[in-house]
VEXRO-26294 format. One record per residue (C-alpha): residue number from 0; x, y, z. Coordinates in nm, 2 decimals, decimal comma, always signed. Layout:
<sites>
SITE resi      u      v      w
SITE  NUM      X      Y      Z
...
</sites>
This chain:
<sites>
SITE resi      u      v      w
SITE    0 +10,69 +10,72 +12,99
SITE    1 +10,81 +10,34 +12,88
SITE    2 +11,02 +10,23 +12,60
SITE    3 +10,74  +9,99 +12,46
SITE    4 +10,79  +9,73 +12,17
SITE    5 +10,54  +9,62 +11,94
SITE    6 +10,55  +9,27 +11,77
SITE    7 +10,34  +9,26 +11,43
SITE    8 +10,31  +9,57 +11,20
SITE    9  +9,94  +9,46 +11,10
SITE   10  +9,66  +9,72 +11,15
SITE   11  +9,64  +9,63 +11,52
SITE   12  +9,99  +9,66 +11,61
SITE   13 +10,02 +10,02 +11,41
SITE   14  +9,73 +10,14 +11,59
SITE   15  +9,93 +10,06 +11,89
SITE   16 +10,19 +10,17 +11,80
SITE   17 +10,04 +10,52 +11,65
SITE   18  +9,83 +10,57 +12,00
SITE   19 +10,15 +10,48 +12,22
SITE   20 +10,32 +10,74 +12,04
SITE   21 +10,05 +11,02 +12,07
SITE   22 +10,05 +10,93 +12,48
SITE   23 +10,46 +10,99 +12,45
SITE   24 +10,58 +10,64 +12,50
SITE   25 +10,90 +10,55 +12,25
SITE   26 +10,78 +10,26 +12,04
SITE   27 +10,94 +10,03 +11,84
SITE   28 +10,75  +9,80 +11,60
SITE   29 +10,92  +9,48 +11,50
SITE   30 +10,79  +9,29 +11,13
SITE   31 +10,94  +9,04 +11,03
SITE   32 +10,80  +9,04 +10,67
SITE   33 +10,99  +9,31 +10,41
SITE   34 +10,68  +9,55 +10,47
SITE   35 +10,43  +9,69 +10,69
SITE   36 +10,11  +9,63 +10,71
SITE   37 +10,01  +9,25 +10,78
SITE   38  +9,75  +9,11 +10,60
SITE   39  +9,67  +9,49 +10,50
SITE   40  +9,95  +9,49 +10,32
SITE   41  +9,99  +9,61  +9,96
SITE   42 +10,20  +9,41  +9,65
SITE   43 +10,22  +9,52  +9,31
SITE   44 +10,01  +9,38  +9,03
SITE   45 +10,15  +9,47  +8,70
SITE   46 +10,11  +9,85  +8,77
SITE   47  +9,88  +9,90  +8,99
SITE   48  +9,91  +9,83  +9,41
SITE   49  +9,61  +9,59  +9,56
SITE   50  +9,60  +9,44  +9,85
SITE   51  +9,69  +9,08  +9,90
SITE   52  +9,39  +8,99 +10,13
SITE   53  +9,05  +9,20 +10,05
SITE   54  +8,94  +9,47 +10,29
SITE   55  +8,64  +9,70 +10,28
SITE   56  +8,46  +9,95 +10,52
SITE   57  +8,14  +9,94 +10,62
SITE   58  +7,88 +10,19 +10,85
SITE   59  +7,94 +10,06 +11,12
SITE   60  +8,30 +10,09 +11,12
SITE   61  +8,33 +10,35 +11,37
SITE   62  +8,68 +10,34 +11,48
SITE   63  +8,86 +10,32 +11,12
SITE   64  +8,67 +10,65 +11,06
SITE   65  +8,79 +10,77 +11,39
SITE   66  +9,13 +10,68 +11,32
SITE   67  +9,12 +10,82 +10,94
SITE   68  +9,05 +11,11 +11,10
SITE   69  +9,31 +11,17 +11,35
SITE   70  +9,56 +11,07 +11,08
SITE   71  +9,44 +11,38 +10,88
SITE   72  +9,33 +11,15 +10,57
SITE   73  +8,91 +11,14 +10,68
SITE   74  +8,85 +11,26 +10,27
SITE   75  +9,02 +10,91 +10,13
SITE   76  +8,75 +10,72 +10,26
SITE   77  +8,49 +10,73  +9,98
SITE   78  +8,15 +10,55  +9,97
SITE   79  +7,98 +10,34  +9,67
SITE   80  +7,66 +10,15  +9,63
SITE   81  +7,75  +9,78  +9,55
SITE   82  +7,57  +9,46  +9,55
SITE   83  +7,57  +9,07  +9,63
SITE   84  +7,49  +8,82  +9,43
SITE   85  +7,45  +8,37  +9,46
SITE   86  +7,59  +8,15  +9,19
SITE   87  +7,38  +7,82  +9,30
SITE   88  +7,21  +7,55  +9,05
SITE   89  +7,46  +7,68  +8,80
SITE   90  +7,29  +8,01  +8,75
SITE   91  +7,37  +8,37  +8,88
SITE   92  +7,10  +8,53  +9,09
SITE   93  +7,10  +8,85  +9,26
SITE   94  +7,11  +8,86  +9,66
SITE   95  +7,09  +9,06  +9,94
SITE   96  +6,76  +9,28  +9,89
SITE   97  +6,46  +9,19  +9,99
SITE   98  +6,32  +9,18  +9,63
SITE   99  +6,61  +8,98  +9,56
SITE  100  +6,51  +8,68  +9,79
SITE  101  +6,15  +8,72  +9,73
SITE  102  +6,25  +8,61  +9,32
SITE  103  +6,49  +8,37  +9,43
SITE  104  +6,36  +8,02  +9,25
SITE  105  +6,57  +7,76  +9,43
SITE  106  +6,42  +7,73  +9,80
SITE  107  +6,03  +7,76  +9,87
SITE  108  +5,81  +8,08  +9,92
SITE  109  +5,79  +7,99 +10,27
SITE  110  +6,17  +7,95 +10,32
SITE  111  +6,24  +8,26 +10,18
SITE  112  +5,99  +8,46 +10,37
SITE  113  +6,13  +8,31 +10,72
SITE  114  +6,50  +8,38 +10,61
SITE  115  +6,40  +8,67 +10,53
SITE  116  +6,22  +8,76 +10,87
SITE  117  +6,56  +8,61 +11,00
SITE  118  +6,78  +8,86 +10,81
SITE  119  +6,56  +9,16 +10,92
SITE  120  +6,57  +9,09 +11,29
SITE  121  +6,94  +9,00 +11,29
SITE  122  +7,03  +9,31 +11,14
SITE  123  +6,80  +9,51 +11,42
SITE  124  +6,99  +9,27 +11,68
SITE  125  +7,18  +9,45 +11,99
SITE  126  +7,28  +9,18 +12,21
SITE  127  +7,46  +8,84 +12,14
SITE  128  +7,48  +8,69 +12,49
SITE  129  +7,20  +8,49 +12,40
SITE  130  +7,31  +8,28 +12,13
SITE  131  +7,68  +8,30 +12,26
SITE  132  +7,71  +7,93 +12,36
SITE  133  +7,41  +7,81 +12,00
SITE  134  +7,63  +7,66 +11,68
SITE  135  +7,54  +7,87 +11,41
SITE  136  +7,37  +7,56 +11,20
SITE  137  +7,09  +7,50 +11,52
SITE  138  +7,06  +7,84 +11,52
SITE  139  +6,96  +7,88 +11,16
SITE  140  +6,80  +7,60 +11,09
SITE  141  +6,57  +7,74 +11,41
SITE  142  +6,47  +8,03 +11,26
SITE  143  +6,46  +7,94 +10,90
SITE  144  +6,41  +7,57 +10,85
SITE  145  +6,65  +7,26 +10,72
SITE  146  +6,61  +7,37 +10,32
SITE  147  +6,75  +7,72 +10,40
SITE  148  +7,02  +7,57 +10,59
SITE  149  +7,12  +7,30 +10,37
SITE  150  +7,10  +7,46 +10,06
SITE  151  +7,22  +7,78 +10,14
SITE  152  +7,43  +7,77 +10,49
SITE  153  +7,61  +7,46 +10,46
SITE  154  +7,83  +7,47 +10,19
SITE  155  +7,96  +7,81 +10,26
SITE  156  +8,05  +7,68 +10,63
SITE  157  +8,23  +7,33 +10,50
SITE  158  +8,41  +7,50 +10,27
SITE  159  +8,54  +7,78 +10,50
SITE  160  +8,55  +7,54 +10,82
SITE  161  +8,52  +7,18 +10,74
SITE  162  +8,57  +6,95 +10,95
SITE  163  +8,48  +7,25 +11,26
SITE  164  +8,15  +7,37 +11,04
SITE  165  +7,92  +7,23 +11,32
SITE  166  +8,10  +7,36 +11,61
SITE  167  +8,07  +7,77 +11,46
SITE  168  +7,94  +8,00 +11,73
SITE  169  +7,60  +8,19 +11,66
SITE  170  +7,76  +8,51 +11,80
SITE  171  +8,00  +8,53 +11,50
SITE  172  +7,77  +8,44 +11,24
SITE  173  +7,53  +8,70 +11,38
SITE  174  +7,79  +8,98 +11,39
SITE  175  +7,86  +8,93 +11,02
SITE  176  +7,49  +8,89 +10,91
SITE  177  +7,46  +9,23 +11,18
SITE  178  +7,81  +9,44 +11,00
SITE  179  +7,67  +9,40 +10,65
SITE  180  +7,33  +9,42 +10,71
SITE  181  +7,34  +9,77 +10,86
SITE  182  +7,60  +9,91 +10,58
SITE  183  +7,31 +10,04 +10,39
SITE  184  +7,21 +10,39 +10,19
SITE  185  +6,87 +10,27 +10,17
SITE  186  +6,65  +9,95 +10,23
SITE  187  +6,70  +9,83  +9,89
SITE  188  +7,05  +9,92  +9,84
SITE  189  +7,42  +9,82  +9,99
SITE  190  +7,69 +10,08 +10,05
SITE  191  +8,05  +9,97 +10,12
SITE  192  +8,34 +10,21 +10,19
SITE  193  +8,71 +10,17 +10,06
SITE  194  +9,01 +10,38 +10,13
SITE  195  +9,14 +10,60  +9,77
SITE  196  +9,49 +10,40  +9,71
SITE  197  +9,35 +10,09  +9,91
SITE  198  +9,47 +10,04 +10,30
SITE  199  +9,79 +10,13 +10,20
SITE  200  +9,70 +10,47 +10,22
SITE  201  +9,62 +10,41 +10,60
SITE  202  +9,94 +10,19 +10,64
SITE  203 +10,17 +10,45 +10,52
SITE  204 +10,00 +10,73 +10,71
SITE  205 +10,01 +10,52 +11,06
SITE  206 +10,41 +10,45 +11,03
SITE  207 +10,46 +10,81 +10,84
SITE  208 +10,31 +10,94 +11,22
SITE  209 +10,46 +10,70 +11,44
SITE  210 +10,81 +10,79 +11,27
SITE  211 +10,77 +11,18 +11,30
SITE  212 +10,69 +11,10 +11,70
SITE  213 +11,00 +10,95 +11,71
SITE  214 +10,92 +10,59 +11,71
SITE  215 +11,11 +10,30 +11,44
SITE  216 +10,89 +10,04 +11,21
SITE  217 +11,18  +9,77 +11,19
SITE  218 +11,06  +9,53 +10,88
SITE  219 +11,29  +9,18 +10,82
SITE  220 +11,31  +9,25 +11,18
SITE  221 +11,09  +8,93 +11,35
SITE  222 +11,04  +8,90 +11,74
SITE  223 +11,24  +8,55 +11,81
SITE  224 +11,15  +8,51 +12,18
SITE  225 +11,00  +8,78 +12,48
SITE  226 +11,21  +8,82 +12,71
SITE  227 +11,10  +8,80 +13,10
SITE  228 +11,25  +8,81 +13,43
SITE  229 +11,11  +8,79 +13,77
SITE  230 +10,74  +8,78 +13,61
SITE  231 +10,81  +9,14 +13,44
SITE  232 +10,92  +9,21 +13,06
SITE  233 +11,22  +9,29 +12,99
SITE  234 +11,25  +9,30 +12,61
SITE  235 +11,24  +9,09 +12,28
SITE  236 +11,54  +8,91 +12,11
SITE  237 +11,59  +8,92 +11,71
SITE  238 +11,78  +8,83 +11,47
SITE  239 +11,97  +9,14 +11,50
SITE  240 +11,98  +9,16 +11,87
SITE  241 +11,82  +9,23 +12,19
SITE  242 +11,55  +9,48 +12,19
SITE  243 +11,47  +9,66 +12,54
SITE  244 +11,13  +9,70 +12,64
SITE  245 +10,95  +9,85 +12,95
SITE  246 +10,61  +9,68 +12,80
SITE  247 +10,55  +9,50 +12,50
SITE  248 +10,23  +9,43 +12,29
SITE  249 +10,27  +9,12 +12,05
SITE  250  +9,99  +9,07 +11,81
SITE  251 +10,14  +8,74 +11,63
SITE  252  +9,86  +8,50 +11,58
SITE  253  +9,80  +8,29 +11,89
SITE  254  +9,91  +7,96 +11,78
SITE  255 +10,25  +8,12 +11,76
SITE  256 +10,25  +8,27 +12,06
SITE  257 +10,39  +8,04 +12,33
SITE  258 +10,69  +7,93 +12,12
SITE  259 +10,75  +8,33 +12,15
SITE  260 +10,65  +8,35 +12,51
SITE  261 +10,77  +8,05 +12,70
SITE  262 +10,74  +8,22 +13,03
SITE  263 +10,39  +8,24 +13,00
SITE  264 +10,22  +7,99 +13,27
SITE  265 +10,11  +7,65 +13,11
SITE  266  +9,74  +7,70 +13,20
SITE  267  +9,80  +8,04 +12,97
SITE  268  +9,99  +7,81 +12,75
SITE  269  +9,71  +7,63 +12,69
SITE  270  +9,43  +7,84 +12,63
SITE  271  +9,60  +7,99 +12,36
SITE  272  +9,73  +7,64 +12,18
SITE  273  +9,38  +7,56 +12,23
SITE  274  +9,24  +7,82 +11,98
SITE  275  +9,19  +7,63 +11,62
SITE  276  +9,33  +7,88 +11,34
SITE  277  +9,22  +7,80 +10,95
SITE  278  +9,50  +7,89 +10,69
SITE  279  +9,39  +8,05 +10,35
SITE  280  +9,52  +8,07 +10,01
SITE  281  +9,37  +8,38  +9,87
SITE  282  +9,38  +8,39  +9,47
SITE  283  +9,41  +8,73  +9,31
SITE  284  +9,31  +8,82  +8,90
SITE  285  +9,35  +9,11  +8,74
SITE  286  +9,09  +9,07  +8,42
SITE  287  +9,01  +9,27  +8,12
SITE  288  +8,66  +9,16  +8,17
SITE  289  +8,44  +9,19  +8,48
SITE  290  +8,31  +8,83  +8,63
SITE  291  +7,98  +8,95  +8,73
SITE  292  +7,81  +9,29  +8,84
SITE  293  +7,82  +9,24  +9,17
SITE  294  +8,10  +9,28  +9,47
SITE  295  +8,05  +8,95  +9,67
SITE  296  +7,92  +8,64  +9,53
SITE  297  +7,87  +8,40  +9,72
SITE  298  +7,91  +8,00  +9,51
SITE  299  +7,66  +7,71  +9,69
SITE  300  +7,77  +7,45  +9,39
SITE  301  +7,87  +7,11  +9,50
SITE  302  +8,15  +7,10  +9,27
SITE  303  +8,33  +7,44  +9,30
SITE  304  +8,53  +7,45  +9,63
SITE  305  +8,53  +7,76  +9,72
SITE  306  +8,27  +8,01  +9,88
SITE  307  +8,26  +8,25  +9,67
SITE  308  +8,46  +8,57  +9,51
SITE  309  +8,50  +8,92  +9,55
SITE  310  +8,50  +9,12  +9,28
SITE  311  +8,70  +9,38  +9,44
SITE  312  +8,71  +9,65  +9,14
SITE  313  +8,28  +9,68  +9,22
SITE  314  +8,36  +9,88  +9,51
SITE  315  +8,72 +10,02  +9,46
SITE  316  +8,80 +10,16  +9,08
SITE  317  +9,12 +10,01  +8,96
SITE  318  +9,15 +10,20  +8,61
SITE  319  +8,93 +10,02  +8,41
SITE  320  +9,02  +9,68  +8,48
SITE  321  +8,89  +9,41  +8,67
SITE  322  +9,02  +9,29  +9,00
SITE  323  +8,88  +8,94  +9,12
SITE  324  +8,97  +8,76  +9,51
SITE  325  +8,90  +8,41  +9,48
SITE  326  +8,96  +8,25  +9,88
SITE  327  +9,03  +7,91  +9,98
SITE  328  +8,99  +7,87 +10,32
SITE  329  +9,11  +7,56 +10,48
SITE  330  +9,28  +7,36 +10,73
SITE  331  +9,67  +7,38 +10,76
SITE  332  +9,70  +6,95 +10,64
SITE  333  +9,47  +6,99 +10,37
SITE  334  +9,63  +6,87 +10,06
SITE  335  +9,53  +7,17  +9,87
SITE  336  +9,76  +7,34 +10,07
SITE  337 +10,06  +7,20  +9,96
SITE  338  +9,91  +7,27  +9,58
SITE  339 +10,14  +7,51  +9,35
SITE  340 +10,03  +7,83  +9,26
SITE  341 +10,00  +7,72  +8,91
SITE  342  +9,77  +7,44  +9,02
SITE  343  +9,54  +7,65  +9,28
SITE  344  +9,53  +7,95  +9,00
SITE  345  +9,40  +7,67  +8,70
SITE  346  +9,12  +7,53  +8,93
SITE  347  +9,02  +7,89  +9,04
SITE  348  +8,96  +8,08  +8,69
SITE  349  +8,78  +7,79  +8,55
SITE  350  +8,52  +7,84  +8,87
SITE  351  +8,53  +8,20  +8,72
SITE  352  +8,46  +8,11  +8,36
SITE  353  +8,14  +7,93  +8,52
SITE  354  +8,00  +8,21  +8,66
SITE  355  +8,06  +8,40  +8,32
SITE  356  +8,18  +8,17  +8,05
SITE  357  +8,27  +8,47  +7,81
SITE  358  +8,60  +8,45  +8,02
SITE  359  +8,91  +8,31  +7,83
SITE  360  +9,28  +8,28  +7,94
SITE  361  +9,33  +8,63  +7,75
SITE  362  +9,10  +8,79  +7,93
SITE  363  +9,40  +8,77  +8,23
SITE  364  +9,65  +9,05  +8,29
SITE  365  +9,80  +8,89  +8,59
SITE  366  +9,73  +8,65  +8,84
SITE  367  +9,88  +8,60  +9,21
SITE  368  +9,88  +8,39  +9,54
SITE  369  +9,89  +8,47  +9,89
SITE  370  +9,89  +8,25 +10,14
SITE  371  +9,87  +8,24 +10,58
SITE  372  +9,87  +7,94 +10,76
SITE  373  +9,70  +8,12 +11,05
SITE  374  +9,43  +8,35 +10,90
SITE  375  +9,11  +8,27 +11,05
SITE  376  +9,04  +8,16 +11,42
SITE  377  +8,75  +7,95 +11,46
SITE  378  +8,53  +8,05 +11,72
SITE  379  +8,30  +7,77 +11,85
SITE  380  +8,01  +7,80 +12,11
SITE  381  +8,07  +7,97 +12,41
SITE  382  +8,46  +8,10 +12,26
SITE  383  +8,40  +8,41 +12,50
SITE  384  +8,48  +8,23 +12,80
SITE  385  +8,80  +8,08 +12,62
SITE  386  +8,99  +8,37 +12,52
SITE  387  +9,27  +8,47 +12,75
SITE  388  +9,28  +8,82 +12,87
SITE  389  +9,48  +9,04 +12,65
SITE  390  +9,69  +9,13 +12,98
SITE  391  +9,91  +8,84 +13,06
SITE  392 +10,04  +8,74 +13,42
SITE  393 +10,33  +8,91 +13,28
SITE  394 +10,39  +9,26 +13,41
SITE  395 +10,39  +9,49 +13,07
SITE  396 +10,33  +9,22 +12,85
SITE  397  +9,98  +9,25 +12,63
SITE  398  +9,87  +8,98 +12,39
SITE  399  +9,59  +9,01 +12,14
SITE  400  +9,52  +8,85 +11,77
SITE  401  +9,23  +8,84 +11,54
SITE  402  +9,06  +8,61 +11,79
SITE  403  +8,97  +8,88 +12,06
SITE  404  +8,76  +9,05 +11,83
SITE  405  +8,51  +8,80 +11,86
SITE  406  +8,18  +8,82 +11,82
SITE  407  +8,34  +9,05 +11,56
SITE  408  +8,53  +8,86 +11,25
SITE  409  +8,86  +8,99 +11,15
SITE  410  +8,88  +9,32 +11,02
SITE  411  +9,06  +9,65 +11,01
SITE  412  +8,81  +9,81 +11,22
SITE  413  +8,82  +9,61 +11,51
SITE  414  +9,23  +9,55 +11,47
SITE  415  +9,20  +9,95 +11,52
SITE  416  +8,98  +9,91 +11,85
SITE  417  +9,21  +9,64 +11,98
SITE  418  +9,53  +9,84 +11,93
SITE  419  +9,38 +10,16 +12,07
SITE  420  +9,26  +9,94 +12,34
SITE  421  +9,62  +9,80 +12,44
SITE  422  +9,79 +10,14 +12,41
SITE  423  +9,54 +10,31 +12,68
SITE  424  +9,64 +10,03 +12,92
SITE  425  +9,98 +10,13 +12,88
SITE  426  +9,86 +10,42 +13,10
SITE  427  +9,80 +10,14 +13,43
SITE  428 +10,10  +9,94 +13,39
SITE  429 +10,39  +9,94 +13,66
SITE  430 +10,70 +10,05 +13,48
SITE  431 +11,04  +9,90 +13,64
SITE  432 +11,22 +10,21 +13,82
SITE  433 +11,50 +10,33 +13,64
SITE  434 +11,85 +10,29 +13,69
SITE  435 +12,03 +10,54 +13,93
SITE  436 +12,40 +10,60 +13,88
SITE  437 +12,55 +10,69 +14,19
SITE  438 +12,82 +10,96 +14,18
</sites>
């Protein structure tokens, strides 16, 4: 069995981790933020504990439930009906139905009955191959005209990719479209999962079991540089030391990973320098007063610059209150940015207070900011044949981020896949011999 370390305590590298363990490998798992958990991770909002970065669960989320499962916690996972909704033309108009689009006033009769011929077939959808090397906006605009794209598409994909919103794969949008489409408890009616106590609950349980197998969660604990010698790991260096390692899995975000890894061959090098990652400020209220009734909106308003919110406490009860995500996605030199928290926070209740106007400044409990420069990979035509293998020329060295989900977008579900993934090739890699003392 190896001694393996795993860089990033996210949902991919405790599922690693937690599956390393089971198979009797000693793992280590090196963070090198105060807690566990990545962008999965929990702060504390004047009482109550909420993610920093939204999550949910949908049907199709086969190995989250598998993994709930073998952590003995199956029964937190609970399921409710929710529903979307599109603030556009300054009004609020329910989404996602097909009696929804049919009443929709702000695109033709025949737009809406090719988007939603569109939606239906990319929901029954199996392969993706197809489309792999399409942009998403030729591929929409295909099926459901120029009005559907530009009124509905296009702002959503400048303001979550801007100046890469032509260059989006078809693949990912589909997947998306796909995910949510088939969460469903009936044809008329949405139903998300979340986990009782929010993915802390899954956090907790993944390092509670790697801990009673005998494995460490290190937290303030970053990876500063892999260690390599004669093309075969040999451990990680931190700020309190060398780490040894028969095999490591790092699941840092790839533009970080060849400062980390300079061993790596240059072609490797640059494949992974080559992958664009967007950063995100993601806004979080907690209200005395709901925004809407509805757990995604999505905004199309040339004015408001942001996508849309999440009304979070839709799907997961928070007591009574109201918890709201607001997401900026952007580029890493926009100026926004580089905006306080104070200034980002202003500009993203009063977008609130347009959606529901009976919204005033004491309507807010508390308010919050998290921010990742490297949060959302963007995944252009044909990104398949540009992401590196997660096994590197390095002997026991795996890499993966968010980026080798693809088609899939990020998510806990397929961080869970990936990790299990990396921990079963664990099984082929050629350990180093060990040392024999002579006598």
């Amino acid at each position: 069995m190896a001694h393996v370390v795993i860089i990033g305590s996210g949902a991919m590298g405790l599922s690693a981790a937690f599956h390393a363990a089971k198979a009797g490998h000693t793992v280590e798992v090196l963070e090198v933020a105060p807690e566990p958990g990545g962008m999965a991770a929990h702060f504390d909002m004047a009482g109550l504990s909420i993610e920093r970065f939204y999550h949910f669960v949908c049907k199709s989320d086969a190995p989250t439930m598998a993994l709930l499962e073998e952590l003995g916690i199956g029964d937190q996972l609970k399921w409710r009906t929710t529903s979307m909704g599109i603030f556009t033309g300054n009004r609020m108009h329910d989404w996602g139905t097909p009696f929804a689009l049919l009443k929709f006033p702000e695109i033709s009769l025949l737009s809406r009955l090719r988007y939603g011929l569109f939606a239906f077939l990319s929901v029954r959808r199996e392969r993706w191959d197809a489309i792999e090397t399409e942009a998403a906006h030729t591929w929409i605009t295909r099926w459901c005209g120029t009005e559907v794209f530009e009124r509905l598409w296009k702002p959503l994909f400048a303001l979550k990719f801007y100046q890469y919103a032509d260059n989006v794969s078809a693949a990912w949008i589909w997947t998306r479209i796909k995910r949510i489409g088939r969460s469903r408890k009936s044809f008329m009616e949405e139903e998300l999962g979340y986990i009782e106590g929010g993915s802390q609950t899954l956090v907790n349980a993944l390092c509670s079991s790697i801990v009673k197998s005998g494995g460490k969660v290190r937290t303030r604990c970053g990876a500063q540089k892999v260690i390599v010698e004669d093309g075969q790991v040999k451990g990680v260096m931190t700020p309190e030391g060398f780490v040894r390692a028969d095999a490591v899995i790092c699941t840092v975000p790839t533009p970080l990973v060849t400062a980390m890894i300079p061993d790596l061959p240059e072609d490797w090098k640059a494949r992974y320098e080559s992958i664009v990652n967007m950063g995100i400020c993601c806004l979080v209220f907690k209200l005395k007063r709901s925004v809407s009734p509805h757990f995604w909106v999505n905004i199309s308003e040339p004015d408001i610059s942001t996508p849309g919110i999440i009304e979070f406490s839709q799907l997961r009860p928070v007591g009574g209150d109201t918890v709201v995500y607001v997401p900026y996605y952007m580029p890493n030199d926009n100026i926004k940015f580089t905006w306080t928290d104070e200034e980002l926070l202003n500009e993203s209740f009063g977008y609130l207070q347009r959606l529901n106007p009976q919204l005033t400044r004491e309507d807010i409990i508390a308010q919050h900011v998290a921010r990742l420069r490297h949060a959302q990979p963007v995944c252009e035509p044909g990104f398949a044949a540009k992401i590196p293998p997660i096994q590197t020329p390095i002997r026991g060295l795996q890499v993966a981020d968010t980026c080798f989900y693809y088609p899939e977008d990020r998510g806990i579900s397929e961080s869970v896949r990936i990790g299990r993934q990396m921990a079963k090739h664990l099984s082929t890699v050629e350990l180093p011999l060990p040392d024999v003392k002579r006598v």
